[in-house]
Every structure is written in C-alpha cells, then in structure tokens.
C-alpha positions in Angstrom: 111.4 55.2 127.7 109.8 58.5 128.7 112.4 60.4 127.4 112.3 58.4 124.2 108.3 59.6 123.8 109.1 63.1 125.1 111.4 63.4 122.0 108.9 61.5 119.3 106.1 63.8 120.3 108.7 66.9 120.6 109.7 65.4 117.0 106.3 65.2 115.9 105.2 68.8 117.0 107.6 70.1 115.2 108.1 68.8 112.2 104.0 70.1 111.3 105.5 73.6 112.6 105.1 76.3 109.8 108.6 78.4 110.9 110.8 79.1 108.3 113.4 81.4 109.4 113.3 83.3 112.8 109.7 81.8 113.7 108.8 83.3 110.8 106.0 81.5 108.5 106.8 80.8 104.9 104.1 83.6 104.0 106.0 85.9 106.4 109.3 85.0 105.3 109.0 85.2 101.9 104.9 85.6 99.9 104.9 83.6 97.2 103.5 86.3 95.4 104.4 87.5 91.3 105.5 90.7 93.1 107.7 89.4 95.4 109.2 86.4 93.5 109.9 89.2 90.4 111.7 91.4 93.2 113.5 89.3 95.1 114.3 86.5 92.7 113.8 87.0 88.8 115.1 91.1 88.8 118.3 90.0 91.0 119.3 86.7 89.7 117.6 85.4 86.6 116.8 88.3 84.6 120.6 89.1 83.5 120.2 86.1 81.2 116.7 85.5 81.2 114.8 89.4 80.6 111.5 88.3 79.4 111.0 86.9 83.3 109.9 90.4 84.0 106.9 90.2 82.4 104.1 88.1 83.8 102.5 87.5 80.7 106.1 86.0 78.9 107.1 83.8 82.5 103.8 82.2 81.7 104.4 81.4 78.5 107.9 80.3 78.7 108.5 79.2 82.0 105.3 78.5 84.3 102.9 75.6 83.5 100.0 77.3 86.0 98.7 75.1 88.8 101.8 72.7 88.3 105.2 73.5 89.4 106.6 69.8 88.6 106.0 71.0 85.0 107.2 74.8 84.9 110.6 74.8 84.0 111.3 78.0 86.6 110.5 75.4 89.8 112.0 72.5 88.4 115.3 74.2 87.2 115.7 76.0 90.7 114.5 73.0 92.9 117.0 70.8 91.2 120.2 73.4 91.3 120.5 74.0 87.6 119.4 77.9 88.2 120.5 80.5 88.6 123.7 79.8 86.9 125.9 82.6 88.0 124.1 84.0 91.2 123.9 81.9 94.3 121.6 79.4 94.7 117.9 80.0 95.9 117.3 79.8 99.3 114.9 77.2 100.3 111.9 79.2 101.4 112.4 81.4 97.9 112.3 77.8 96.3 108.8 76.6 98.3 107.3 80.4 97.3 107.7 79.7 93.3 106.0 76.4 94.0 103.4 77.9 96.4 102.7 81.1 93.8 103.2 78.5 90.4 100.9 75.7 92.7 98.2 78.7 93.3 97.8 79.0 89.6 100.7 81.7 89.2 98.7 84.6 90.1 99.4 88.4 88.9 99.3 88.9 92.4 
C-alpha cells in the first residue's frame, strides 16, 4: 500500500513538472516566440511551399486566428499531422510553442 501512494504522489509530482527535454522548460526548450517559431519551424519546413509564412503580417492573415490556436489553421494543421507535408513532423514542444505564441495573441515578438 505504501509503495502504491509512493508512486501516486511520485505520479502526481510529476506529471505538473514543466520539463520538456533534458530538464529543460518548454520556454527553455523551445520560446514560443515569432522569432523563434519563423527560425526553427516556418524557414526550414513550411516555407518551401508556404513563402508568405515569413512575414508576420501575411501568417496573420492567412494562418493565425490571434488568441485562438483551435482556429489558426498553422496549430491545427501541425497538431493534427497534416503539416509539414514533406519535412518531418513537428516535434511536440515546437507544436505546444505555436499554441503558446498563437494563445498569447501571436506576438511580433
């Protein structure tokens, strides 16, 4: 039985724990910043198809309802696996910083 708590609190302490990869906090691992989710994500895998992604101003437009990533097509296509076509699949902290940066309102950093 004590083991049995010792692993629901273990359980329970961890699963609040903000480590993403390496002990590293999602902020850490990857900002979910315009700046960093244009460099890391939109330059190397999206804009080959998708080149108006480079500008703020047009992923906006297009892509990014501000304040509500269930309704911007760029979270919802790469949450779901439909995007990037032909690049590897986002990783899932790159997927949690577009919904952090599109939740924050979608900042220009």
């Amino acid at each position: 039985m004590k083991l049995l708590m010792g692993a629901l609190i273990l359980g329970l302490v961890s699963c609040g724990s903000r480590n993403v990869k390496n002990g590293l906090s999602q902020e850490e691992a990857f900002p979910s910043t315009f700046t960093a989710i244009r460099n890391r994500i939109i330059v190397p895998k999206c804009a080959v198809c998708h080149e108006q992604m480079l500008s703020h101003k047009e992923l906006l437009k297009d892509y990014v309802k501000a304040g509500s990533p269930e309704n911007s097509g760029f979270f919802t296509e790469v949450e779901g696996g439909g995007m990037p076509l032909y690049s590897d699949k986002l990783l899932d902290e790159e997927v949690e910083a577009i919904r952090l940066w599109i939740a924050k309102g979608a900042p220009l950093d």
